[in-house]
gemmi code that builds the backbone of each chain (N, CA, C; Angstrom):
import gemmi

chains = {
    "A": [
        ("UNK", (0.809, -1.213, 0.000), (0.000, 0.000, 0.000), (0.845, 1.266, 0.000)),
        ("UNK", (2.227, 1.105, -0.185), (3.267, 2.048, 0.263), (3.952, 2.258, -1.109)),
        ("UNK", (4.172, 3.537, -1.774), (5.012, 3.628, -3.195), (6.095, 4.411, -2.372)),
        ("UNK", (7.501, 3.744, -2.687), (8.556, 4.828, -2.664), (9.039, 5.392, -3.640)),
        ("UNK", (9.298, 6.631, -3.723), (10.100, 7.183, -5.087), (11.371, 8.105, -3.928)),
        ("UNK", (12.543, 8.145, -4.946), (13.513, 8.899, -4.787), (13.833, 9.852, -5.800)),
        ("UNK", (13.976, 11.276, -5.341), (14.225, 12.411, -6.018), (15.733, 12.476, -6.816)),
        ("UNK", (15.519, 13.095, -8.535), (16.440, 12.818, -8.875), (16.997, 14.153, -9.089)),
        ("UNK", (18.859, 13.789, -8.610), (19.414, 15.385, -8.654), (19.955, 15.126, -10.271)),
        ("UNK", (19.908, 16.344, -10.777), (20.336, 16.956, -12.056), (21.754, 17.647, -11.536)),
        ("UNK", (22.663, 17.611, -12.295), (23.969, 18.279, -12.018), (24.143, 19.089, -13.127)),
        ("UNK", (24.508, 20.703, -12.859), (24.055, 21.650, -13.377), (25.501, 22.024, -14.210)),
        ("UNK", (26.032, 22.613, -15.126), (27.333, 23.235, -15.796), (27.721, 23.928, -14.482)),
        ("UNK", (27.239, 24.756, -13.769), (27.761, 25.384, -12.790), (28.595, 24.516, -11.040)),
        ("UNK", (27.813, 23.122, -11.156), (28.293, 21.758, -10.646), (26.929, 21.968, -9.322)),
        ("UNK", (26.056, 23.023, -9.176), (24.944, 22.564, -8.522), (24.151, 21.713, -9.138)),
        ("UNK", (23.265, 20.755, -7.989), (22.188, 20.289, -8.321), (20.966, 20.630, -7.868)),
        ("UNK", (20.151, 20.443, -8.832), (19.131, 20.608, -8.378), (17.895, 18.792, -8.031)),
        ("UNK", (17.041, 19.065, -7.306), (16.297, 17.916, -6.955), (14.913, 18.525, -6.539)),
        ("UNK", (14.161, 17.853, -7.250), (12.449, 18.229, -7.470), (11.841, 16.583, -7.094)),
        ("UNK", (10.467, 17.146, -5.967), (9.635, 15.549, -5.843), (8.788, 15.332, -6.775)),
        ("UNK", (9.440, 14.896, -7.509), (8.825, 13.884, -9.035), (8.835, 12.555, -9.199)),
        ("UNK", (7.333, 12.427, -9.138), (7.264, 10.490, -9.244), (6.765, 10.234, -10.777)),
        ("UNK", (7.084, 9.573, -11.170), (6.740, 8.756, -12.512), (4.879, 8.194, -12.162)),
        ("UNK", (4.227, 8.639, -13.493), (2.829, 8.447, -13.820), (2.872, 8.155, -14.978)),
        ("UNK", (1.748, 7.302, -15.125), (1.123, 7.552, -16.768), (-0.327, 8.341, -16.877)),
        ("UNK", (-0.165, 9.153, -18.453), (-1.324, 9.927, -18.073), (-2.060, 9.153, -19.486)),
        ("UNK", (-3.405, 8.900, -19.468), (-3.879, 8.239, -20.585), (-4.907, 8.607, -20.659)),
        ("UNK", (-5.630, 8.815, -22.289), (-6.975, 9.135, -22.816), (-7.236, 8.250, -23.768)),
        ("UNK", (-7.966, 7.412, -23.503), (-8.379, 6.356, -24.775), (-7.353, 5.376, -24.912)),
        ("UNK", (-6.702, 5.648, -25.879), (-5.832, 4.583, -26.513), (-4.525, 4.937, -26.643)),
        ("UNK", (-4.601, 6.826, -26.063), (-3.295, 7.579, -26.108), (-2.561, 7.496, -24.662)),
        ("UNK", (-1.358, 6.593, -24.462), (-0.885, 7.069, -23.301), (0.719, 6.916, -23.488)),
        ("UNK", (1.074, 7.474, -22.298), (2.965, 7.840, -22.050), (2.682, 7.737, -20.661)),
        ("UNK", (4.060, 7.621, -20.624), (4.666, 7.896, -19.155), (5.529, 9.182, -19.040)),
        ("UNK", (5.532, 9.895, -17.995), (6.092, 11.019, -17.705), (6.731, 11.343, -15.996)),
        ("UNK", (7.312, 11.930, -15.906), (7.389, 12.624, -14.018), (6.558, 13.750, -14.195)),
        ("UNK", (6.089, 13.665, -12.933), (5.042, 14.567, -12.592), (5.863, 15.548, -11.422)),
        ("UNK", (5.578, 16.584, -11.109), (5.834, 17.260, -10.070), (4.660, 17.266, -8.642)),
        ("UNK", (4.903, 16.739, -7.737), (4.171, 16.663, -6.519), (4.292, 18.291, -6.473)),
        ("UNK", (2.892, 19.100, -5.987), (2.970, 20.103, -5.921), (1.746, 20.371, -4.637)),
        ("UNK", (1.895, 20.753, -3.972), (1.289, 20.219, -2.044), (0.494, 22.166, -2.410)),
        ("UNK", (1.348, 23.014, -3.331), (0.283, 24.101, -3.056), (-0.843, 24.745, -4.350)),
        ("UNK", (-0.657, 23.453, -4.913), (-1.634, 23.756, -5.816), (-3.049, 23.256, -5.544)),
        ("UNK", (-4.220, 23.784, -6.226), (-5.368, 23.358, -5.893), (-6.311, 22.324, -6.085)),
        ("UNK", (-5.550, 21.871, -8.053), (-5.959, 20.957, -8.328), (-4.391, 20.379, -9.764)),
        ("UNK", (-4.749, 18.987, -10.422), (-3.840, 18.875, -10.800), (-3.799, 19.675, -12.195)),
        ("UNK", (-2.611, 20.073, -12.678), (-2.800, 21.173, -14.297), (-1.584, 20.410, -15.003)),
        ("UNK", (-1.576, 20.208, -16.378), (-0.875, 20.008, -17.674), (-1.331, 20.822, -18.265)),
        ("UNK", (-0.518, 21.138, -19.168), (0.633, 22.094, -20.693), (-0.760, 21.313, -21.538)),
        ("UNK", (-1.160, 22.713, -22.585), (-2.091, 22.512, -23.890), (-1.039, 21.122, -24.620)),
        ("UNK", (-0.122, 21.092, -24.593), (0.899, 20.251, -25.538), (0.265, 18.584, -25.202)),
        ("UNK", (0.620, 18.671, -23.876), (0.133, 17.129, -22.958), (-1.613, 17.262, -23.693)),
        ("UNK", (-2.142, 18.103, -23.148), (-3.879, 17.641, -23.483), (-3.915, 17.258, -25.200)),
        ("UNK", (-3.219, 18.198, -25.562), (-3.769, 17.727, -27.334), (-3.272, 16.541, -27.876)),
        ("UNK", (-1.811, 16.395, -27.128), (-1.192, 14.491, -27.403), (-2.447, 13.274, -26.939)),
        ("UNK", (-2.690, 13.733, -26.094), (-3.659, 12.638, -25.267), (-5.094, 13.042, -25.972)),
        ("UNK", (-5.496, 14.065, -26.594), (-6.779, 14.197, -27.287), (-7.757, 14.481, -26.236)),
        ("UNK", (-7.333, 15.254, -25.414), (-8.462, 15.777, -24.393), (-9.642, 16.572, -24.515)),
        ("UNK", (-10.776, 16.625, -24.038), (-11.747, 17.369, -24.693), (-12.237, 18.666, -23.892)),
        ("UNK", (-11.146, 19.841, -24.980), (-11.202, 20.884, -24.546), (-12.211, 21.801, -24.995)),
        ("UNK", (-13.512, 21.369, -24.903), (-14.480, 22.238, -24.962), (-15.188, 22.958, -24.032)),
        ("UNK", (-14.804, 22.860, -22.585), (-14.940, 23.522, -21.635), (-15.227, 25.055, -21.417)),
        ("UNK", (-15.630, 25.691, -20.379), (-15.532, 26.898, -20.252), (-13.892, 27.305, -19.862)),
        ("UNK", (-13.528, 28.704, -20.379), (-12.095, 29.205, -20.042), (-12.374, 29.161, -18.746)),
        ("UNK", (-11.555, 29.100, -17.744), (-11.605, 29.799, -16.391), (-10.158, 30.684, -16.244)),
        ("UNK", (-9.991, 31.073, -15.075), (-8.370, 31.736, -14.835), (-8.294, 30.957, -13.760)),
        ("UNK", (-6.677, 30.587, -13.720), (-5.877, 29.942, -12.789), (-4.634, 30.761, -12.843)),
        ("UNK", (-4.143, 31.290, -11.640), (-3.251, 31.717, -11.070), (-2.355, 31.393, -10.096)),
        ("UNK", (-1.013, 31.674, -10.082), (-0.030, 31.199, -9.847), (1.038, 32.335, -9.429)),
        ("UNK", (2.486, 32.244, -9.370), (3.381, 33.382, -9.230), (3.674, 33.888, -10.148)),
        ("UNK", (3.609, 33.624, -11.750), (3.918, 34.384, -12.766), (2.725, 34.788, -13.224)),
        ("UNK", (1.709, 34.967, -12.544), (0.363, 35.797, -13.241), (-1.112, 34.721, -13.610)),
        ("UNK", (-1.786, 35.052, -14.255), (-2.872, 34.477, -14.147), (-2.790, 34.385, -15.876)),
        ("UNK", (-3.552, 32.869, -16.154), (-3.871, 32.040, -17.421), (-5.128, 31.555, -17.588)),
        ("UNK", (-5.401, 31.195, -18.652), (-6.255, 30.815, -19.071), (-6.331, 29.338, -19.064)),
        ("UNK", (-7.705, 28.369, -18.104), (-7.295, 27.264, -18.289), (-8.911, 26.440, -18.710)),
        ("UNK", (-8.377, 24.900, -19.029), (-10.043, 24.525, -19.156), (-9.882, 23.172, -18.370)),
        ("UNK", (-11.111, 22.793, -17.654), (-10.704, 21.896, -16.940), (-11.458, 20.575, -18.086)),
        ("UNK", (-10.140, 19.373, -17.979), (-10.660, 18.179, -18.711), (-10.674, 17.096, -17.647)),
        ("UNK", (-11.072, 15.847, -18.376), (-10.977, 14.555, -17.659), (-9.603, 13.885, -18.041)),
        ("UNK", (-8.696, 13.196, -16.973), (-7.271, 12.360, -17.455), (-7.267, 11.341, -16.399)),
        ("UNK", (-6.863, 10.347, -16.964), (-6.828, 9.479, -16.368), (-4.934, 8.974, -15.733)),
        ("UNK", (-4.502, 9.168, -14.468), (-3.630, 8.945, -14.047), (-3.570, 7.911, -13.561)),
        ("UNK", (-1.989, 7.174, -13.992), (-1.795, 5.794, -13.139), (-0.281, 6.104, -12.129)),
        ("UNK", (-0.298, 5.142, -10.916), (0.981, 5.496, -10.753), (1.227, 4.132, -10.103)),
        ("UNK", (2.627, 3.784, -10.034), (3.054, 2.461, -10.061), (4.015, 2.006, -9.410)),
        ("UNK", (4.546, 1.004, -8.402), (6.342, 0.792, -7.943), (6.015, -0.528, -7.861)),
        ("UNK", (6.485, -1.408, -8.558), (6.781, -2.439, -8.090), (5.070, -3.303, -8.755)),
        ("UNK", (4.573, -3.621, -7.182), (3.160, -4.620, -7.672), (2.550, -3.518, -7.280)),
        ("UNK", (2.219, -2.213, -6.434), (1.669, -1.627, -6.527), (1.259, -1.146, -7.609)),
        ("UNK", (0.095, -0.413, -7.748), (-0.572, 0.105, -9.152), (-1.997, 0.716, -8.960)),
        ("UNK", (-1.596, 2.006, -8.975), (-3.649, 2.828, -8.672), (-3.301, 3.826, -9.814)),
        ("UNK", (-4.932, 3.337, -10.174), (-5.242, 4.569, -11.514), (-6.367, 5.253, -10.798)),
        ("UNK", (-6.167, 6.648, -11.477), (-7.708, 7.723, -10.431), (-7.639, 8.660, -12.137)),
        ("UNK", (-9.054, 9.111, -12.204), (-9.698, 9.931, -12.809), (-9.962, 11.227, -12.556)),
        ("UNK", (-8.961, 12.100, -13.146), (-8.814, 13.285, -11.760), (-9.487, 14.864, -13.124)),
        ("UNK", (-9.770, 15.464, -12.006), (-10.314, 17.228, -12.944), (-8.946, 17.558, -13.143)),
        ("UNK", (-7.948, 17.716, -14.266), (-7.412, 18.612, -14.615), (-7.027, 19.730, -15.219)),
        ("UNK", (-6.896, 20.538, -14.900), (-6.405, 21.975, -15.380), (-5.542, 22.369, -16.597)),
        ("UNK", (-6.050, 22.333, -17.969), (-5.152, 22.238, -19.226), (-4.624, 24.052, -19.184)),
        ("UNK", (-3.375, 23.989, -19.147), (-2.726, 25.875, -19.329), (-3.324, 25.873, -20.260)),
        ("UNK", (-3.824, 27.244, -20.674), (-3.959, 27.187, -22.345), (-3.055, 28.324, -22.776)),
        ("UNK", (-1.818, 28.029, -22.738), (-0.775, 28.462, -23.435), (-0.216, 27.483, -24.158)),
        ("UNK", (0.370, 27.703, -25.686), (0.993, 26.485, -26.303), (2.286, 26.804, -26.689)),
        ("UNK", (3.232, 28.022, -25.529), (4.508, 28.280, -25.137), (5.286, 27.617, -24.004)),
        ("UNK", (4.315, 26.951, -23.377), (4.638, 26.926, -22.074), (4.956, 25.260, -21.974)),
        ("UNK", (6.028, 25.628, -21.110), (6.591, 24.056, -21.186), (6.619, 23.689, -19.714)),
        ("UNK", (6.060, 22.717, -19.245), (5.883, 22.311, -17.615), (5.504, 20.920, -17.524)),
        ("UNK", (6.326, 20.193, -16.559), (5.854, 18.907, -16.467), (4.198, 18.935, -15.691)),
        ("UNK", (3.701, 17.731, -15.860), (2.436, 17.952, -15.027), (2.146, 18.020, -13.349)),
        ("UNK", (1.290, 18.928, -13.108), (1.653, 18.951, -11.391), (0.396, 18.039, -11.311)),
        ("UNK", (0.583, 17.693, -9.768), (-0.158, 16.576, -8.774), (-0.787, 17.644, -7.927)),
        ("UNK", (-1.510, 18.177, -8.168), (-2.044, 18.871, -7.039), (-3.606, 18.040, -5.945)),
        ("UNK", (-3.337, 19.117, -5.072), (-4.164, 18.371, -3.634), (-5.602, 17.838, -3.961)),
        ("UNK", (-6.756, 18.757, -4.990), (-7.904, 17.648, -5.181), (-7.349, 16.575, -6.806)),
        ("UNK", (-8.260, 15.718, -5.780), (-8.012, 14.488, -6.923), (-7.140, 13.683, -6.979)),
        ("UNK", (-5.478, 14.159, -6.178), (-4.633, 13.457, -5.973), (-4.165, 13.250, -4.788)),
        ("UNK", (-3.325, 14.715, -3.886), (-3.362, 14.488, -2.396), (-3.949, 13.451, -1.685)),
        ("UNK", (-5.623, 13.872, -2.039), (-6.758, 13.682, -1.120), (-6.545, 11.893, -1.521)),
        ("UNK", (-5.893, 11.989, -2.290), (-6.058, 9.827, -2.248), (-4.890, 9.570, -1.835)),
        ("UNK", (-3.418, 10.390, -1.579), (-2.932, 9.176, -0.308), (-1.987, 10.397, 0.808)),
        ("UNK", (-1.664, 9.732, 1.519), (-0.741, 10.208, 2.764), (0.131, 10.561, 1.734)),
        ("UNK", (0.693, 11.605, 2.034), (2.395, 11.636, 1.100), (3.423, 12.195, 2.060)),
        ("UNK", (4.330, 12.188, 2.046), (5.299, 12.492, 2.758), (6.778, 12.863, 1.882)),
        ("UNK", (7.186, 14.068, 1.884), (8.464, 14.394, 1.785), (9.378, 14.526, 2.564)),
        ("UNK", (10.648, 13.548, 2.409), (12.124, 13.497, 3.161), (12.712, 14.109, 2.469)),
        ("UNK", (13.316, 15.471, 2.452), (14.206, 16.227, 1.570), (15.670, 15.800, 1.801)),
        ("UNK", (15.540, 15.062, 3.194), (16.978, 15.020, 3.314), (17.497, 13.893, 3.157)),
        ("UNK", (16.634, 12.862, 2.972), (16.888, 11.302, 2.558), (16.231, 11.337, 1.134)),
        ("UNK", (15.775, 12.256, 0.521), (15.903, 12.547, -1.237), (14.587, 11.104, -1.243)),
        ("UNK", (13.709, 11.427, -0.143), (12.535, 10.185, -0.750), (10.782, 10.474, -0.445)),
        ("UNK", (10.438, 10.102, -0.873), (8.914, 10.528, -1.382), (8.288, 9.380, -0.939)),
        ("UNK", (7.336, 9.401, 0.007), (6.281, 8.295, 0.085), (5.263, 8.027, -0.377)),
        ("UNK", (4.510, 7.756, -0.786), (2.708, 7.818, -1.185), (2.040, 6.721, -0.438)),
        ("UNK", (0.999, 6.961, 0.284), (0.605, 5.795, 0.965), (-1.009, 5.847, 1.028)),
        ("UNK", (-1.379, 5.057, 0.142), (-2.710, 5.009, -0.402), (-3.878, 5.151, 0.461)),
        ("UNK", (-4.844, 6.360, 0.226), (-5.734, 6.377, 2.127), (-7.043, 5.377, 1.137)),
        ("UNK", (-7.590, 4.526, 1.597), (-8.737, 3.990, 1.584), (-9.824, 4.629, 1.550)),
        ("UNK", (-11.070, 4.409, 1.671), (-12.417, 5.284, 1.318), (-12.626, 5.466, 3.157)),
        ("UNK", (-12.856, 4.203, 3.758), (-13.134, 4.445, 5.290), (-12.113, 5.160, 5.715)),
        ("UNK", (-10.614, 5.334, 5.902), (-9.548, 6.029, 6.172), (-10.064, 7.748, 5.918)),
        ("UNK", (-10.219, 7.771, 4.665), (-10.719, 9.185, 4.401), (-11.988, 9.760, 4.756)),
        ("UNK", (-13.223, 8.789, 5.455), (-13.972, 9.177, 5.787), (-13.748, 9.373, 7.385)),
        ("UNK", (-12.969, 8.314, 8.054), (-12.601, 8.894, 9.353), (-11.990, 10.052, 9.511)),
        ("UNK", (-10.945, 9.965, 8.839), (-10.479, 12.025, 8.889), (-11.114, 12.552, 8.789)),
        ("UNK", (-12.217, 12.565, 7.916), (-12.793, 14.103, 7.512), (-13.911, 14.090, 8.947)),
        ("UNK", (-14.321, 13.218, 9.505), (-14.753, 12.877, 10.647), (-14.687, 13.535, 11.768)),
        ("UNK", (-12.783, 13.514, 11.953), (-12.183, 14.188, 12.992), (-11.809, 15.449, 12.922)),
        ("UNK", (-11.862, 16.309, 11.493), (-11.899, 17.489, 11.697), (-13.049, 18.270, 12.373)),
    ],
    "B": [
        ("UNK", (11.014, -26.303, -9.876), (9.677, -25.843, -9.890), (9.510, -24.484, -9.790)),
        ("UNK", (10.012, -24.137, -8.913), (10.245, -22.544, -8.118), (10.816, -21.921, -9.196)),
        ("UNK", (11.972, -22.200, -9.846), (12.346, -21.503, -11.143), (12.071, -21.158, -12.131)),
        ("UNK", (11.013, -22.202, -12.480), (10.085, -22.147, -13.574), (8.961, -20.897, -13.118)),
        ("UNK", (8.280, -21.027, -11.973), (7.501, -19.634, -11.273), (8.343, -18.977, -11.639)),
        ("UNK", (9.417, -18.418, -11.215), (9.899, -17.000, -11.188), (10.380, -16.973, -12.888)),
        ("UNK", (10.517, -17.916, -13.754), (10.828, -17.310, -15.348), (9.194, -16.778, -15.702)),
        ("UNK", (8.434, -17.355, -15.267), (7.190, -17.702, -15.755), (6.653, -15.796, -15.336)),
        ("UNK", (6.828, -15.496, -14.114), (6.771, -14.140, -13.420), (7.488, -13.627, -14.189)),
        ("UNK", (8.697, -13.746, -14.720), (9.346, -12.317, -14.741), (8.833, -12.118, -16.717)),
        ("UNK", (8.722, -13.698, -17.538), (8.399, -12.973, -18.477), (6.900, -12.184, -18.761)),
        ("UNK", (6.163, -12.194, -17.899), (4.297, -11.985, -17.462), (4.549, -10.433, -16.906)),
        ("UNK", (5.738, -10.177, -16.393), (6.147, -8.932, -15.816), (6.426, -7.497, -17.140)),
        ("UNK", (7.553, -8.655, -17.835), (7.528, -7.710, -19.051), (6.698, -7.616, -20.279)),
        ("UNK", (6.113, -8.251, -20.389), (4.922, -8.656, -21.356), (3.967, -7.606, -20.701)),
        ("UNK", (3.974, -7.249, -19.674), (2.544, -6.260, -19.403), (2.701, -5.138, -19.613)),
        ("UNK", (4.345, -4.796, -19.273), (4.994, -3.474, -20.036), (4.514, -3.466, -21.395)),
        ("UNK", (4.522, -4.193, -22.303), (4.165, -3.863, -23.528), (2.467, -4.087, -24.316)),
        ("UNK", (1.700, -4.526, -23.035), (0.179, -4.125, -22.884), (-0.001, -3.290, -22.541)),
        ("UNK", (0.750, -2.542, -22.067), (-0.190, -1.246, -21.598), (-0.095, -0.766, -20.180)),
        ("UNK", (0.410, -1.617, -19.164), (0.819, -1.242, -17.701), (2.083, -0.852, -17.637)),
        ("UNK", (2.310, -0.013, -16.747), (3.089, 0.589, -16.690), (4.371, -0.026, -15.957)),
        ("UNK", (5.440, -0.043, -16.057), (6.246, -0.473, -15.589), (7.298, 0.261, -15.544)),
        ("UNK", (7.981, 0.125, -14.513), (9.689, 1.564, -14.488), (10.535, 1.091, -15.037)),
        ("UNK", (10.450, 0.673, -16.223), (11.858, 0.506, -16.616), (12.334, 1.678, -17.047)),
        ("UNK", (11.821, 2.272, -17.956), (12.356, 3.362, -18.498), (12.237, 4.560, -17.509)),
        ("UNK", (11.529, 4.485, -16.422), (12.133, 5.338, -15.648), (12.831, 4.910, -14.804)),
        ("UNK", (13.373, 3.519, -14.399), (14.824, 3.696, -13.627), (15.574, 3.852, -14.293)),
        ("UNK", (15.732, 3.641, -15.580), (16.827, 3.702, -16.489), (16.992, 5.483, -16.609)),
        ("UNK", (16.150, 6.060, -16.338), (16.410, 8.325, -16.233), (16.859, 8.336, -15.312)),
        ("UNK", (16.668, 7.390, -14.469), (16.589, 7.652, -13.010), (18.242, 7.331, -12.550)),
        ("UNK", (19.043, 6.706, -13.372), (19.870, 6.450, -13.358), (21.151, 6.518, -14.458)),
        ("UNK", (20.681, 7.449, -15.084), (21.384, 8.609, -16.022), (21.852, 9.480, -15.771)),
        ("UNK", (23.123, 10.132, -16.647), (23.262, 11.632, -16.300), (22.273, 12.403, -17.716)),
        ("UNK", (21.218, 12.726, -16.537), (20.164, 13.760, -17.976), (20.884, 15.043, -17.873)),
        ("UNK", (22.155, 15.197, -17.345), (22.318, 16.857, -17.329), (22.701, 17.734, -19.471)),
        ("UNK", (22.909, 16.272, -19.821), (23.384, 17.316, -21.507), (21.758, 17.637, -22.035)),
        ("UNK", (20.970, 17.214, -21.650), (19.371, 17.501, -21.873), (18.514, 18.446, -20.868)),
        ("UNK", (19.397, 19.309, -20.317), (18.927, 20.525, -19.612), (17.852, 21.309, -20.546)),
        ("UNK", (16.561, 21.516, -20.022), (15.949, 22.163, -20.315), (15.247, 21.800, -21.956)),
        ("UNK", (15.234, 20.247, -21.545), (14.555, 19.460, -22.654), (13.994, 18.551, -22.113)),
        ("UNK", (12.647, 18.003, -23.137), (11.855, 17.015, -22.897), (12.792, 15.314, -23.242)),
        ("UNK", (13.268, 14.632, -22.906), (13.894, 13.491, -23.084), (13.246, 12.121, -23.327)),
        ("UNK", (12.832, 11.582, -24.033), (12.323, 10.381, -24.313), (13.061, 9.010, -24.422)),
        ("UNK", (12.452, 8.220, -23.425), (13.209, 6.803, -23.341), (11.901, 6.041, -24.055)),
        ("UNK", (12.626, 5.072, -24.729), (11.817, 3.638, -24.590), (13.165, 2.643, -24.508)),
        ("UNK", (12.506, 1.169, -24.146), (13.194, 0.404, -23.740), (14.663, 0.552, -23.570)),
        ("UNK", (14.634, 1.664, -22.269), (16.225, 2.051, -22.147), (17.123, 2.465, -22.834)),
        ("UNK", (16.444, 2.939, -23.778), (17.070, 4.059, -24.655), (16.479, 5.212, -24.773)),
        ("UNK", (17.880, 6.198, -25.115), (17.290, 7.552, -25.277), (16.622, 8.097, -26.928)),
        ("UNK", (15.600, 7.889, -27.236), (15.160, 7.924, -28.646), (14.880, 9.398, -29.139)),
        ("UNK", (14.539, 10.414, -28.353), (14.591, 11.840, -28.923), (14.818, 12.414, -27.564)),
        ("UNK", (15.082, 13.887, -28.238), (14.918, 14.868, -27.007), (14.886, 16.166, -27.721)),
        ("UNK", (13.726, 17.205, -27.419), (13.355, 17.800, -27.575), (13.016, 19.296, -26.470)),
        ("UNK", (12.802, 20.314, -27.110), (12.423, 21.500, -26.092), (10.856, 21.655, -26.139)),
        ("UNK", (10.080, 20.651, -26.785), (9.067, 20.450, -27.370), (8.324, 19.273, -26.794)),
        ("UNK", (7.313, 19.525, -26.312), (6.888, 17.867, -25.461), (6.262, 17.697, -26.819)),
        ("UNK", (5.568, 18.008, -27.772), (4.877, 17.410, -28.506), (5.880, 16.806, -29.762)),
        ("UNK", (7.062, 17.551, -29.753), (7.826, 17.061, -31.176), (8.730, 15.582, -30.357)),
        ("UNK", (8.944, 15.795, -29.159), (9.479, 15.014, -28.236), (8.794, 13.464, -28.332)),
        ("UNK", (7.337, 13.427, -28.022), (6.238, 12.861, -28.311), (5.900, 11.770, -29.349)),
        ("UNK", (6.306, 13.251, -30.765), (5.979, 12.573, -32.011), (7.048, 11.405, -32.389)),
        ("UNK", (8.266, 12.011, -31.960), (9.690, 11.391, -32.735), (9.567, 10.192, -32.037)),
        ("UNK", (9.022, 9.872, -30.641), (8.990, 8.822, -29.532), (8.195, 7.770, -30.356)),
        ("UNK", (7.714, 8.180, -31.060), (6.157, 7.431, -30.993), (6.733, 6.682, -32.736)),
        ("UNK", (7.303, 7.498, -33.381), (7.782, 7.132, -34.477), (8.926, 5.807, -33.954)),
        ("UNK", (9.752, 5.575, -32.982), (10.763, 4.902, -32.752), (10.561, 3.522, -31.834)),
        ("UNK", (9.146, 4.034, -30.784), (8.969, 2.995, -29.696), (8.533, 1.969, -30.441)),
        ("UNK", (7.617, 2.040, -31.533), (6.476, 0.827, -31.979), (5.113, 0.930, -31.381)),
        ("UNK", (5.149, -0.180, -30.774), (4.139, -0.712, -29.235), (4.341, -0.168, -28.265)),
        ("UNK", (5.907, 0.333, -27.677), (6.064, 0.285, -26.189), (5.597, 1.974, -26.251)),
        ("UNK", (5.268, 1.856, -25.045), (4.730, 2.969, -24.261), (6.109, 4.124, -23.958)),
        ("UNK", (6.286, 5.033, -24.479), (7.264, 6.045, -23.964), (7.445, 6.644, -22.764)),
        ("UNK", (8.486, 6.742, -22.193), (8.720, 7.747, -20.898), (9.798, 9.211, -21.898)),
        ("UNK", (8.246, 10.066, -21.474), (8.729, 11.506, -21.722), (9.070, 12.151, -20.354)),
        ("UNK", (9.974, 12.664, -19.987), (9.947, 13.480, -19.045), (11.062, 14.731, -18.999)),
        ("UNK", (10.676, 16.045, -18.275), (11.318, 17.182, -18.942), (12.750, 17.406, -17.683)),
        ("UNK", (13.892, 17.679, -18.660), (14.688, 17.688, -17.691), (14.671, 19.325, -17.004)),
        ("UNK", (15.136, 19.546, -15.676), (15.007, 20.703, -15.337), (16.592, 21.107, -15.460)),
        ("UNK", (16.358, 22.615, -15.742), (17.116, 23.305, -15.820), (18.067, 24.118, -14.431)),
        ("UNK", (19.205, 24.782, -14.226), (19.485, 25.602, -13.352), (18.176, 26.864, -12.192)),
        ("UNK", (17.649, 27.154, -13.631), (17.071, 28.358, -12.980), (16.278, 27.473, -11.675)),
        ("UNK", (15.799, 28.291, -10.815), (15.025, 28.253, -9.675), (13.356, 28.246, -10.191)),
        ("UNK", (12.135, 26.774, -9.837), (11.061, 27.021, -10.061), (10.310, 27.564, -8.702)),
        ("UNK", (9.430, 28.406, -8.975), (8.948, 28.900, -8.054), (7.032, 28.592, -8.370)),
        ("UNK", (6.422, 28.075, -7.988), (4.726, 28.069, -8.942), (4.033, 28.404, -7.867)),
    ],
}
model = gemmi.Model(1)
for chain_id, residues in chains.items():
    chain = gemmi.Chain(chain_id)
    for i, (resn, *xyz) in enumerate(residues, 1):
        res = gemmi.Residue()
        res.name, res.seqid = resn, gemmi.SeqId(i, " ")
        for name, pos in zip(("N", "CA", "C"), xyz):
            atom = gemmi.Atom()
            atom.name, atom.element = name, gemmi.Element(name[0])
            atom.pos, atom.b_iso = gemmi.Position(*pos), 0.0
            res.add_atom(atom)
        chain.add_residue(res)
    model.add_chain(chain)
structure = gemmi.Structure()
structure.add_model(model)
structure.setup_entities()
């Protein structure tokens, strides 16, 4: 019930690295899918991919525009249906989550994991200093007892 | 007996990689790369190889898709120096 991932450092021309909590997903629509790293992103609201990702996967962007905002300003986004899997080992959960397509087709960003739709389905935990990522799958009764105890 | 299970497992293991489940190979194989000459590019593996790389997830994508066959691609974007802030 437990996925581990470990964060991978990039070593930079300058000889820093950098290290981002990115776990490997697949994102799939129909018959279209890849695998990618995703960025765990704990302050976003919901999860968002790049117009590039939705139109590979054939997403159906007929939605209303909304604005989604962030630190570089506010965009234009439409929310679609995607289907995420994520995987280690024999583990394996797929969820059907609202995501947030940018609708910029400049913009280059891996896909974030944000808190509805994804958070809310498991415990996660970041070790920055042991470079490791937990995910630990909450159950339906699990999540109904929390919301319980708030 | 036991040996035969575990050939029997491991080829049922990779065979599902190429149905359609996902499996890490191609991402332990990033995972255990130096992606630093692909700074600030989209990088595409299939079966443990590096088959394109692009600044382009979609040209990244296309060239992947031209090279994998069947197998399922791992696109993923390498990060750059600068600092993300979202």
């Amino acid at each position: 019930m437990v996925l581990n991932f470990k964060y991978k450092e990039v070593a930079n021309p300058d000889g820093a690295k950098k290290k981002r909590p990115m776990v490997p997903i697949t994102l799939s629509n129909g018959d279209v899918s890849f695998e990618t790293l995703a960025l765990l992103d704990s302050g976003a609201d919901s999860t968002a991919i790049s117009m590039e990702m939705a139109e590979v996967l054939g997403l159906d962007l007929s939605g209303k525009r909304e604005k989604s905002y962030g630190i570089g300003g506010t965009v234009d986004s439409i929310t679609s249906r995607v289907n995420i899997s994520i995987q280690k080992g024999h583990e394996h959960y797929t969820m059907t989550v609202d995501a947030k397509v940018i609708m910029k087709d400049d913009i280059q960003l891996p896909p974030l994991l944000g808190r509805a739709g994804f958070f809310d389905e498991f415990e996660i935990t970041f070790n920055d200093h042991k470079k490791k990522i937990t995910l630990k799958k909450l159950d339906v009764v699990n999540r109904r007892f929390n919301k319980e105890d708030d | 007996m036991a040996s035969i299970q575990v050939a029997i497992t491991f080829i049922t293991y990779h065979h599902e990689s190429d149905s359609g489940v996902c499996v890490a190979t191609n991402y332990d194989y990033y995972m255990s790369m130096d992606v630093s000459p692909y700074a600030g590019q989209w990088v595409a593996i299939c079966d443990e190889k590096v088959v394109a790389y692009s600044p382009s997830f979609k040209d990244a994508y296309r060239m992947a898709k031209d090279k994998c066959g069947r197998s399922k691609p791992f696109i993923a974007m390498v990060p750059t120096s600068d600092t993300m802030i979202l």
